[in-house]
mmCIF file of the N, C-alpha and C atoms, coordinates in Angstrom:
data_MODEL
# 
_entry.id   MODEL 
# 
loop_
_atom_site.group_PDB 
_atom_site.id 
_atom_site.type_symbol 
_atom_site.label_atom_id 
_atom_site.label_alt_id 
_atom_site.label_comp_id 
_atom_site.label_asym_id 
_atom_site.label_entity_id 
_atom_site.label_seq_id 
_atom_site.pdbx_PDB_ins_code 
_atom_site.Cartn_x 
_atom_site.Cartn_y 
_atom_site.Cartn_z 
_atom_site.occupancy 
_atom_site.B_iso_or_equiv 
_atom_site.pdbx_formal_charge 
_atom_site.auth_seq_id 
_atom_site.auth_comp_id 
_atom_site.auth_asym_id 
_atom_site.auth_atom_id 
_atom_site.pdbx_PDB_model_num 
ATOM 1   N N  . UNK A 1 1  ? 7.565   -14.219 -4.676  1.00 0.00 ? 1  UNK A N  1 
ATOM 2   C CA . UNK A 1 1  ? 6.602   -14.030 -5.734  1.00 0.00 ? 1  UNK A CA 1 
ATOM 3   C C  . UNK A 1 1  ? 7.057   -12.838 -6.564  1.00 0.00 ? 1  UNK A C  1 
ATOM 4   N N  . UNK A 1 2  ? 6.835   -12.690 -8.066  1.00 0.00 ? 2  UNK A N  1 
ATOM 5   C CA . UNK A 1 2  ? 8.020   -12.092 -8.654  1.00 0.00 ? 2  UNK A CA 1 
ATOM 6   C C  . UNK A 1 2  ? 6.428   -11.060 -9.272  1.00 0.00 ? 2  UNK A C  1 
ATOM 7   N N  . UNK A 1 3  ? 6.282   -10.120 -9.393  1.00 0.00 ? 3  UNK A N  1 
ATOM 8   C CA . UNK A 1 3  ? 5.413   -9.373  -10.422 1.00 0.00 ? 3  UNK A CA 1 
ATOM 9   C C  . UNK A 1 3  ? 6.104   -8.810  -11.527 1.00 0.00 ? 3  UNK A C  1 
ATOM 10  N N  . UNK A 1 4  ? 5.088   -8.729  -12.848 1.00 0.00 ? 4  UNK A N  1 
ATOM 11  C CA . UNK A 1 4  ? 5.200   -8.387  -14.179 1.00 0.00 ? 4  UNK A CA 1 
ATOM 12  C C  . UNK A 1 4  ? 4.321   -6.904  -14.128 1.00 0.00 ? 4  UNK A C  1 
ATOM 13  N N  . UNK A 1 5  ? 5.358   -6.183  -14.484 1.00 0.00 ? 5  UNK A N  1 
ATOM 14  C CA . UNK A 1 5  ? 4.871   -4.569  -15.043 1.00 0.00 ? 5  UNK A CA 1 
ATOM 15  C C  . UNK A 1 5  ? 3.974   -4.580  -16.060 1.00 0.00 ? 5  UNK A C  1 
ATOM 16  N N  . UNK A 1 6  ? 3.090   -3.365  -15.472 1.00 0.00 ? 6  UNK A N  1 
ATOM 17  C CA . UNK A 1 6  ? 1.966   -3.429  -16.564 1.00 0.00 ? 6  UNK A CA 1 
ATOM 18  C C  . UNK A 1 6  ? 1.750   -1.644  -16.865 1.00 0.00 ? 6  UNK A C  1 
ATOM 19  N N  . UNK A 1 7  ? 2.073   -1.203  -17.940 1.00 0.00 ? 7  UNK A N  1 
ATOM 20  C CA . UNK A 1 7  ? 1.960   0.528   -18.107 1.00 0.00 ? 7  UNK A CA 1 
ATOM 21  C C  . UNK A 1 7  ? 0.686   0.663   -18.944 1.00 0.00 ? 7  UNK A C  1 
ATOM 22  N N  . UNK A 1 8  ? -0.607  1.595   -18.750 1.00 0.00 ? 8  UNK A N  1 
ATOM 23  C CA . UNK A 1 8  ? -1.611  1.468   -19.152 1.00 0.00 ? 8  UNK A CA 1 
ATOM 24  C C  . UNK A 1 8  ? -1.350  2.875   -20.197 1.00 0.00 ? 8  UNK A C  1 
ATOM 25  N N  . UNK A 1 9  ? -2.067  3.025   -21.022 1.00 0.00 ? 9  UNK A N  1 
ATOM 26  C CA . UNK A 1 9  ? -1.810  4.368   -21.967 1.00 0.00 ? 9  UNK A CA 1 
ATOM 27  C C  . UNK A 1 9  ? -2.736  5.375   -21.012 1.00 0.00 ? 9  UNK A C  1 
ATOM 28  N N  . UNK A 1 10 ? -1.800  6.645   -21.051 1.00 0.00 ? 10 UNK A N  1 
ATOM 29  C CA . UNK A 1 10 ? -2.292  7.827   -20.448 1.00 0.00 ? 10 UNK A CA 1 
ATOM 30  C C  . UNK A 1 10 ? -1.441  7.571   -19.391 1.00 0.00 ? 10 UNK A C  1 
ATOM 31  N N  . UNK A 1 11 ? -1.152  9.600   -18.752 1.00 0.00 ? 11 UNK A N  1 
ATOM 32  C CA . UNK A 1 11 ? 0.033   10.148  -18.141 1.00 0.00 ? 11 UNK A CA 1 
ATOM 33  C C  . UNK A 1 11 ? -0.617  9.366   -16.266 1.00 0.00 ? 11 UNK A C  1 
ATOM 34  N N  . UNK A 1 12 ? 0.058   10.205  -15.978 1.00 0.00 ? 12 UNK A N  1 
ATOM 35  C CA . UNK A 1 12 ? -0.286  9.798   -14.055 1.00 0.00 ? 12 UNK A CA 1 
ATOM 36  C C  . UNK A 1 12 ? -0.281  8.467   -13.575 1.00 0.00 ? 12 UNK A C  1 
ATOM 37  N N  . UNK A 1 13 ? -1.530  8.500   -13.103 1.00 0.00 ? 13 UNK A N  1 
ATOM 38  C CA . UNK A 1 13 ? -1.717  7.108   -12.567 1.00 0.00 ? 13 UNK A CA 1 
ATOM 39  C C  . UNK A 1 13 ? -2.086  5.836   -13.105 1.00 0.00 ? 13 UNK A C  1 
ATOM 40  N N  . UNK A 1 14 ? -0.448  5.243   -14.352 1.00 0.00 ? 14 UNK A N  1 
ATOM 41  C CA . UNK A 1 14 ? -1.015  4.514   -15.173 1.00 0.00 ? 14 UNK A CA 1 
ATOM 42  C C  . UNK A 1 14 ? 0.263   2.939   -14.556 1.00 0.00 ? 14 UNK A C  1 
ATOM 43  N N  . UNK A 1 15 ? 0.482   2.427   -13.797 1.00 0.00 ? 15 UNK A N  1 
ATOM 44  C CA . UNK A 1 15 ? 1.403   1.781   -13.543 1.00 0.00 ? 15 UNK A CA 1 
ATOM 45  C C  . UNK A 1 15 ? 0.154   0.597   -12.538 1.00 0.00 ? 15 UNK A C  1 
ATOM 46  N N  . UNK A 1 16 ? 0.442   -0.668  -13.566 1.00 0.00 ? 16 UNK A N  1 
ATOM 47  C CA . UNK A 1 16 ? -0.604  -1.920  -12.633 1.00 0.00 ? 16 UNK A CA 1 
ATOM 48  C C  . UNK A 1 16 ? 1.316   -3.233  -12.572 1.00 0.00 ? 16 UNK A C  1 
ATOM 49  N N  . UNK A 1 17 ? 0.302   -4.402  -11.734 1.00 0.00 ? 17 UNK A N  1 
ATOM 50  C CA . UNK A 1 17 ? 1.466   -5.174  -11.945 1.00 0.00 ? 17 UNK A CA 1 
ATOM 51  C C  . UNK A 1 17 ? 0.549   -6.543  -11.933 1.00 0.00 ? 17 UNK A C  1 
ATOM 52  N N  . UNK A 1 18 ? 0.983   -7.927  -12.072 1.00 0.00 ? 18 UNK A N  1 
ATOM 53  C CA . UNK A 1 18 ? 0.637   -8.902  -12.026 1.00 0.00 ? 18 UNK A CA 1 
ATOM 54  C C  . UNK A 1 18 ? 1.643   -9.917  -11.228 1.00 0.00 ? 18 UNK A C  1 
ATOM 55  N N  . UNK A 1 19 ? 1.102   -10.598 -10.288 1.00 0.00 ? 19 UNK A N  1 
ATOM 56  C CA . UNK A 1 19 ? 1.490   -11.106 -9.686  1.00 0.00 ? 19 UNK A CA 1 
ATOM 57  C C  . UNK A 1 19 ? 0.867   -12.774 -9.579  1.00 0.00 ? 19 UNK A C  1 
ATOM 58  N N  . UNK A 1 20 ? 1.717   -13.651 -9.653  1.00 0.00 ? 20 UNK A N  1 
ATOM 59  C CA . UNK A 1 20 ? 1.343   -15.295 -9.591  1.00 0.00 ? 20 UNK A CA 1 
ATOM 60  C C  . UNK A 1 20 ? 1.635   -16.054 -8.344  1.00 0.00 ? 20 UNK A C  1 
ATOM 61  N N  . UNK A 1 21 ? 0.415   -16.543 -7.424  1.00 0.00 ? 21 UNK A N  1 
ATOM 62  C CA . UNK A 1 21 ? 0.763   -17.218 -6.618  1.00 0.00 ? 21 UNK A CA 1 
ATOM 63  C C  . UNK A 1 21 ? -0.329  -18.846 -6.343  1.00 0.00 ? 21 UNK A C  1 
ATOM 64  N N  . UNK A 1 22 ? 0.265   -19.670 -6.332  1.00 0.00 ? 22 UNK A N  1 
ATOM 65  C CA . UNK A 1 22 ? -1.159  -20.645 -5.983  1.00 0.00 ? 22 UNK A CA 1 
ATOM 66  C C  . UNK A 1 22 ? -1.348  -20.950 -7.245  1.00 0.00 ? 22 UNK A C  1 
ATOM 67  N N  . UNK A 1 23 ? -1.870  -20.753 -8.674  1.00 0.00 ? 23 UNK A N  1 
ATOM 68  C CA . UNK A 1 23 ? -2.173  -20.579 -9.365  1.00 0.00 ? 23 UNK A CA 1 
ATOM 69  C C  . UNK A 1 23 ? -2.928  -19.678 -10.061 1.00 0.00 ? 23 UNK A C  1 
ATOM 70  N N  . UNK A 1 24 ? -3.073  -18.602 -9.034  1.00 0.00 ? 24 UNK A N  1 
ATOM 71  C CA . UNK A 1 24 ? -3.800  -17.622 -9.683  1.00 0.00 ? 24 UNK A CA 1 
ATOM 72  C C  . UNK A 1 24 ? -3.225  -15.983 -9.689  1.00 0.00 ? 24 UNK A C  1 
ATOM 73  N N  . UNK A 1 25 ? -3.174  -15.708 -10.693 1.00 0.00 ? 25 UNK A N  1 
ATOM 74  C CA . UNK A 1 25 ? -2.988  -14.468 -11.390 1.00 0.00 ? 25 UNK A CA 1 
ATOM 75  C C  . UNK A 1 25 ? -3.654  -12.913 -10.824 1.00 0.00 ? 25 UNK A C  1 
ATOM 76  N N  . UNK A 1 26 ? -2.945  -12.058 -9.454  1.00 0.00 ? 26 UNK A N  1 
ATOM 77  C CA . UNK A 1 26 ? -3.306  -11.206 -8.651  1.00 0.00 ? 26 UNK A CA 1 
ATOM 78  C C  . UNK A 1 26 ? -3.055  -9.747  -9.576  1.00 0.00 ? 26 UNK A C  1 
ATOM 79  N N  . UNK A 1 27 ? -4.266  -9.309  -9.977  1.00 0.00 ? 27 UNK A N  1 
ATOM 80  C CA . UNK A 1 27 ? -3.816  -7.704  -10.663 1.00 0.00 ? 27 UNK A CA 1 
ATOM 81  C C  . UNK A 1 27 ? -3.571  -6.936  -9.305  1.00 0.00 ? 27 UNK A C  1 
ATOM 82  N N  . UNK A 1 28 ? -2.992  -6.163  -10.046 1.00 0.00 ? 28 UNK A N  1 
ATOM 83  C CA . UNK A 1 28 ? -2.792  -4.554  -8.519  1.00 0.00 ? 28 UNK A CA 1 
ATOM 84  C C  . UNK A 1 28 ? -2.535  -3.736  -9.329  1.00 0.00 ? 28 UNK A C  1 
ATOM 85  N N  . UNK A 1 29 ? -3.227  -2.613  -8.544  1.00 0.00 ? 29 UNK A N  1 
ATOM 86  C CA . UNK A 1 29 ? -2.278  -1.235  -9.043  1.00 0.00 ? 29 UNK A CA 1 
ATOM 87  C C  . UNK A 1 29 ? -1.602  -0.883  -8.138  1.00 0.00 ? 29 UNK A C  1 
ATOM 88  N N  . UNK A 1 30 ? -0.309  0.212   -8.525  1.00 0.00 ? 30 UNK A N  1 
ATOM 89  C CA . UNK A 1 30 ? 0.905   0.773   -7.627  1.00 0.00 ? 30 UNK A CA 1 
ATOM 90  C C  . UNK A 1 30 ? 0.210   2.035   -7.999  1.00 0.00 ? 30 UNK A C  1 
ATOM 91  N N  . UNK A 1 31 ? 0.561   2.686   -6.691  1.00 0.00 ? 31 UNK A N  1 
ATOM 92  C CA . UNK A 1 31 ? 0.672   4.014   -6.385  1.00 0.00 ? 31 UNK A CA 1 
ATOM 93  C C  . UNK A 1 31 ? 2.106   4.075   -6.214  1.00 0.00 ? 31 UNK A C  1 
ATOM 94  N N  . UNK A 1 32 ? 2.772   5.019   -7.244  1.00 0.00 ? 32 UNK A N  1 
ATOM 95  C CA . UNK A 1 32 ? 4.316   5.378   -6.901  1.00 0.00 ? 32 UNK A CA 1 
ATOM 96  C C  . UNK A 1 32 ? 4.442   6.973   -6.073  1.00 0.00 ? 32 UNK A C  1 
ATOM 97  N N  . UNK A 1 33 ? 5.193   6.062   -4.461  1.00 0.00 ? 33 UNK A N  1 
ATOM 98  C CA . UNK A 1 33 ? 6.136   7.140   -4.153  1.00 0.00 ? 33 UNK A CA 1 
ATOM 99  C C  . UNK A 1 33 ? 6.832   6.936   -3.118  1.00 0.00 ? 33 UNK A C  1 
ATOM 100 N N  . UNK A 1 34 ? 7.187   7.730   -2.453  1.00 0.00 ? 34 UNK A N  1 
ATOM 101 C CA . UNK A 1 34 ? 8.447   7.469   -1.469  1.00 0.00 ? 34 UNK A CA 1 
ATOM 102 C C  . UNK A 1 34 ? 8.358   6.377   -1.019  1.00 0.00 ? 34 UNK A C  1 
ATOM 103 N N  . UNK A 1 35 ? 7.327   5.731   -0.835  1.00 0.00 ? 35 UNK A N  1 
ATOM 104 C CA . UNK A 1 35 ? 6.910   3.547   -0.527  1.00 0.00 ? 35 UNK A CA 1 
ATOM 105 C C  . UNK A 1 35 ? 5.542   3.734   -1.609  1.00 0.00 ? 35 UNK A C  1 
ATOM 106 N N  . UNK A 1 36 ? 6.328   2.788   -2.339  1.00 0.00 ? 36 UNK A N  1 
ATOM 107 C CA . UNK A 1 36 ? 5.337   2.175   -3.223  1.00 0.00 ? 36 UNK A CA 1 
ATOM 108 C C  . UNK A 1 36 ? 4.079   1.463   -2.551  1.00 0.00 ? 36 UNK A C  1 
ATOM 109 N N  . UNK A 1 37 ? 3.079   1.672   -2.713  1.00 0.00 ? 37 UNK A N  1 
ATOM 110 C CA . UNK A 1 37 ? 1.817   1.261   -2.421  1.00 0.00 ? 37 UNK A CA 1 
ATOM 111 C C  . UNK A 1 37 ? 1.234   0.194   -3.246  1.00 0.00 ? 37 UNK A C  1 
ATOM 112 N N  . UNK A 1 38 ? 0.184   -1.225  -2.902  1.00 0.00 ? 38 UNK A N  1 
ATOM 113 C CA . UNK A 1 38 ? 0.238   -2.135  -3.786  1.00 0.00 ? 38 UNK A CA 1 
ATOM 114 C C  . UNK A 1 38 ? -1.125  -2.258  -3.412  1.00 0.00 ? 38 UNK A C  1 
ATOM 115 N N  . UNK A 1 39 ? -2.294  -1.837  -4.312  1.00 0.00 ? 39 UNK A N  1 
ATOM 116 C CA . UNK A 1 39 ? -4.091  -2.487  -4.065  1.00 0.00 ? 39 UNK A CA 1 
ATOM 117 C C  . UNK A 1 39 ? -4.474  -3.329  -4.932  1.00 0.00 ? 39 UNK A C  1 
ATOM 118 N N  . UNK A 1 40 ? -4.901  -4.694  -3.974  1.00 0.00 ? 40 UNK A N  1 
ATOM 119 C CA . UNK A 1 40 ? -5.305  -6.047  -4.782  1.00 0.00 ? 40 UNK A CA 1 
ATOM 120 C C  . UNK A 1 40 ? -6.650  -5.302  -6.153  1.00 0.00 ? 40 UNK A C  1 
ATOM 121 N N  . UNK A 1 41 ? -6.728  -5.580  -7.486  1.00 0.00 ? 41 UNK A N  1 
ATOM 122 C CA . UNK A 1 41 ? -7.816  -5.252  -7.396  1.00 0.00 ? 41 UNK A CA 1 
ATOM 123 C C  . UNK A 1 41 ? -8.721  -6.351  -8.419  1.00 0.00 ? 41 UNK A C  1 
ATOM 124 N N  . UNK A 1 42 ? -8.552  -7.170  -8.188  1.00 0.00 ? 42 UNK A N  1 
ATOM 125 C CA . UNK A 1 42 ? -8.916  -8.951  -8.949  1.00 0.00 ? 42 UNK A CA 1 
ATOM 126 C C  . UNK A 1 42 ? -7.812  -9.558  -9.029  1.00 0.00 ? 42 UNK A C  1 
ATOM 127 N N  . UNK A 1 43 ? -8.036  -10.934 -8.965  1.00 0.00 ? 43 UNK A N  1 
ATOM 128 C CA . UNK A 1 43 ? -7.266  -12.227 -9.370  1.00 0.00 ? 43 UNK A CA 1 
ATOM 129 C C  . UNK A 1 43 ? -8.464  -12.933 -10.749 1.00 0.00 ? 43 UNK A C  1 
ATOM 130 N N  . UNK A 1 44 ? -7.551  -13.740 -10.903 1.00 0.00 ? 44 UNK A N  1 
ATOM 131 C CA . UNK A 1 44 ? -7.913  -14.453 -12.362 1.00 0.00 ? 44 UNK A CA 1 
ATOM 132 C C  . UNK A 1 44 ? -6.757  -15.791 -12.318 1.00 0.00 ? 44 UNK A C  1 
ATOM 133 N N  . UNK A 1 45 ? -7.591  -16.900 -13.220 1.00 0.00 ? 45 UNK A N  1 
ATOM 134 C CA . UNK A 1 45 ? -6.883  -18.434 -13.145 1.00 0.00 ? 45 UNK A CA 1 
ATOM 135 C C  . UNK A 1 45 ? -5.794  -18.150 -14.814 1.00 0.00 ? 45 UNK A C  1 
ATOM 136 N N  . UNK A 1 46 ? -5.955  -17.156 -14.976 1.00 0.00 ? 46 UNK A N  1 
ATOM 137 C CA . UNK A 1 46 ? -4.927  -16.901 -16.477 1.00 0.00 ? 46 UNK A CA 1 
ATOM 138 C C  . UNK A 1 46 ? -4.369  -15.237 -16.637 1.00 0.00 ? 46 UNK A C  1 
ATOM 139 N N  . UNK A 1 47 ? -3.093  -15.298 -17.017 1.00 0.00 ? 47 UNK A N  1 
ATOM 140 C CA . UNK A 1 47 ? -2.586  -14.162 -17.412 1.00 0.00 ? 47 UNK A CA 1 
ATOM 141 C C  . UNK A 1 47 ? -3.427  -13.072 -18.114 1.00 0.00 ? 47 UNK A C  1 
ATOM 142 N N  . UNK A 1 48 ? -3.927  -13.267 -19.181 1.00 0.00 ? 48 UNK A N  1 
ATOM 143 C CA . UNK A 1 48 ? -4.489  -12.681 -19.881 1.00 0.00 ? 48 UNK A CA 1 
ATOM 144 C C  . UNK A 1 48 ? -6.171  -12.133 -19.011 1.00 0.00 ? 48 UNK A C  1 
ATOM 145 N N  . UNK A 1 49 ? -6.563  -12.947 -18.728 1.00 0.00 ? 49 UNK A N  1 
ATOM 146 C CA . UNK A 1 49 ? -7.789  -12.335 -17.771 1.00 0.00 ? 49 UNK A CA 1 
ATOM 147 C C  . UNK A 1 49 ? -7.480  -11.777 -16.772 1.00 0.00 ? 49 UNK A C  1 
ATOM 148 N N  . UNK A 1 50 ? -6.347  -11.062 -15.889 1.00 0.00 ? 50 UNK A N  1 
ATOM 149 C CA . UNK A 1 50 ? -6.076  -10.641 -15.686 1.00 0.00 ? 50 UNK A CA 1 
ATOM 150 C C  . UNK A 1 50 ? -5.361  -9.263  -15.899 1.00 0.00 ? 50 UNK A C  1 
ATOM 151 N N  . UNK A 1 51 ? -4.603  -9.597  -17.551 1.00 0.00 ? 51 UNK A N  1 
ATOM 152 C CA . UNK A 1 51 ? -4.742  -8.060  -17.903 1.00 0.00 ? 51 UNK A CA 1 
ATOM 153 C C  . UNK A 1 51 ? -6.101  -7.546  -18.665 1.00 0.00 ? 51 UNK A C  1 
ATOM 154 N N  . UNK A 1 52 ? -6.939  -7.996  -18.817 1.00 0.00 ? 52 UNK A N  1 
ATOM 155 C CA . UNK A 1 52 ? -8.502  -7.548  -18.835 1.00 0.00 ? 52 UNK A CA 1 
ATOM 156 C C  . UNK A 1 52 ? -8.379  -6.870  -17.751 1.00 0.00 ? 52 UNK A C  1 
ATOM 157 N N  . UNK A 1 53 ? -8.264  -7.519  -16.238 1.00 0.00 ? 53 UNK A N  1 
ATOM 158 C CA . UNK A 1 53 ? -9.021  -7.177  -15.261 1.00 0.00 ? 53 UNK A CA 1 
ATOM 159 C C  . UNK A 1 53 ? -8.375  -5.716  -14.691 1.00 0.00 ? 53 UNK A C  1 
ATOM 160 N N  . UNK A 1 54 ? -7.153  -5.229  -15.565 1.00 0.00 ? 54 UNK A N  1 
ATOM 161 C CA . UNK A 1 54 ? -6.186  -4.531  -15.346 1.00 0.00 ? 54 UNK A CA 1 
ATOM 162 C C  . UNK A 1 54 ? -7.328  -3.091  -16.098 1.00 0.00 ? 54 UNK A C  1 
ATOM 163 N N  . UNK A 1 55 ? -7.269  -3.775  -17.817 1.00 0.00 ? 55 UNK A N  1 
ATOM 164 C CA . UNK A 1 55 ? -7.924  -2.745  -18.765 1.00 0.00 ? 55 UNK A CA 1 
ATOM 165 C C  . UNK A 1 55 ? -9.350  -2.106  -18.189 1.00 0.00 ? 55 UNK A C  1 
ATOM 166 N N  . UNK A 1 56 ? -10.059 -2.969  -17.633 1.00 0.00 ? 56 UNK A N  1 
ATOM 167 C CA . UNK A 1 56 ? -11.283 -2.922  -16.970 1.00 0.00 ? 56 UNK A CA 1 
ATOM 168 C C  . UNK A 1 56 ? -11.361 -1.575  -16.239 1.00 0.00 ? 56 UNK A C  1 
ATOM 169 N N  . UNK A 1 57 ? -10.314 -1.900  -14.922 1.00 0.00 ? 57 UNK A N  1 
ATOM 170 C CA . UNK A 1 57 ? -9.953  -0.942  -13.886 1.00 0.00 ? 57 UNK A CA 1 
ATOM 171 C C  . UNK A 1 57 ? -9.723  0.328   -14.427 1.00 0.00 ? 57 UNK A C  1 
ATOM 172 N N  . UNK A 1 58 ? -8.700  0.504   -15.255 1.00 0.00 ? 58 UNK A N  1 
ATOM 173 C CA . UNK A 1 58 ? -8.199  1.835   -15.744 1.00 0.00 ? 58 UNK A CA 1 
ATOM 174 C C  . UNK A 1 58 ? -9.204  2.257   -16.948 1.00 0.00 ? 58 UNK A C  1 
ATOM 175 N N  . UNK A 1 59 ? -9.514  2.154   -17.371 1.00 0.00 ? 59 UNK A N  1 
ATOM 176 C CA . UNK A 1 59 ? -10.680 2.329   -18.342 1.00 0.00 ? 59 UNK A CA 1 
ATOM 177 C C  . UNK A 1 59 ? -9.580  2.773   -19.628 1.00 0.00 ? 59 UNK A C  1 
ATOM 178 N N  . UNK A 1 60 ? -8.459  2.151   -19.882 1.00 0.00 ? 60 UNK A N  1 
ATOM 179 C CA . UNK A 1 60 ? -7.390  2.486   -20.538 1.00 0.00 ? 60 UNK A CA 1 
ATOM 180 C C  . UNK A 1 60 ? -6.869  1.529   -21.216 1.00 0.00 ? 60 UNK A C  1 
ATOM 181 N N  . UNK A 1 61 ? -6.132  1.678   -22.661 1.00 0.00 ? 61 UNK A N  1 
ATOM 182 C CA . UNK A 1 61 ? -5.555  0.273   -23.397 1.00 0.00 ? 61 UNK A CA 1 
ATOM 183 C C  . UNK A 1 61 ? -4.381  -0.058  -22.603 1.00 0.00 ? 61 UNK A C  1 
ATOM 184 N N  . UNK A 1 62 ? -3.519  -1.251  -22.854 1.00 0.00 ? 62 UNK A N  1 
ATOM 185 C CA . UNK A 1 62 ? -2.596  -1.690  -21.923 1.00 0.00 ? 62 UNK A CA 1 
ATOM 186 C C  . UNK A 1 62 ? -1.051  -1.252  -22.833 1.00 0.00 ? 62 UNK A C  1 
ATOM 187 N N  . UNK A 1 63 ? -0.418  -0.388  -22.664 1.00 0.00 ? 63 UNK A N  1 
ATOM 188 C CA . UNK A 1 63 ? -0.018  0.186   -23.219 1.00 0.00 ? 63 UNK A CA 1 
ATOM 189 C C  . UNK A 1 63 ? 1.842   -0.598  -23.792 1.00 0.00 ? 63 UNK A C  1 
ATOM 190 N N  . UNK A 1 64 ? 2.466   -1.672  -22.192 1.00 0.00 ? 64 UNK A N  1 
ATOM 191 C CA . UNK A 1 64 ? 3.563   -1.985  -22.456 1.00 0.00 ? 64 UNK A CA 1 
ATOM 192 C C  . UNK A 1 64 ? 3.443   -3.287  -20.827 1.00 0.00 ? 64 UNK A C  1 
ATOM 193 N N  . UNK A 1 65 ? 3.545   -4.017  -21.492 1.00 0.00 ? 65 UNK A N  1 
ATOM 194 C CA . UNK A 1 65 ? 3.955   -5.578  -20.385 1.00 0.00 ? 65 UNK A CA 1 
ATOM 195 C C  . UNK A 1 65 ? 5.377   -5.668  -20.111 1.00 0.00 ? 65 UNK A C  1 
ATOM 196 N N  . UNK A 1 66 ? 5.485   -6.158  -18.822 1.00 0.00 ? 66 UNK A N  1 
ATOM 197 C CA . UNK A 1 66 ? 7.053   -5.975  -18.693 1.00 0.00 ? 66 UNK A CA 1 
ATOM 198 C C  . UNK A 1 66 ? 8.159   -5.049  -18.185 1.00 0.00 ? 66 UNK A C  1 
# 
């Protein structure tokens, strides 16, 4: 299962990812560090409602996909 980078605007803790399995679209955020850390935090049946579910979380615009 392959995830898509997601950088939210604003410094620190701004790094989510998206992940596709089944058909449905798993947000997470990463905690970066010496082992990357991965917390489910919604799924969604579409890309895009999922980076909602990303914007939601961080209370932040989505700054760079990819």
């Amino acid at each position: 299962m392959s995830a898509t980078k997601v950088v939210v605007k604003g410094g620190g803790e701004n790094l989510y990812e998206i992940a596709e399995s089944s058909g449905w679209f798993y947000a997470r955020k990463v905690s970066v560090g010496i082992i990357n850390t991965r917390k489910d935090i919604g799924k969604a049946k579409t890309f895009d409602q999922a980076l909602s579910i990303i914007k939601s979380h961080s209370g932040k615009a989505i700054e760079k996909v990819g």
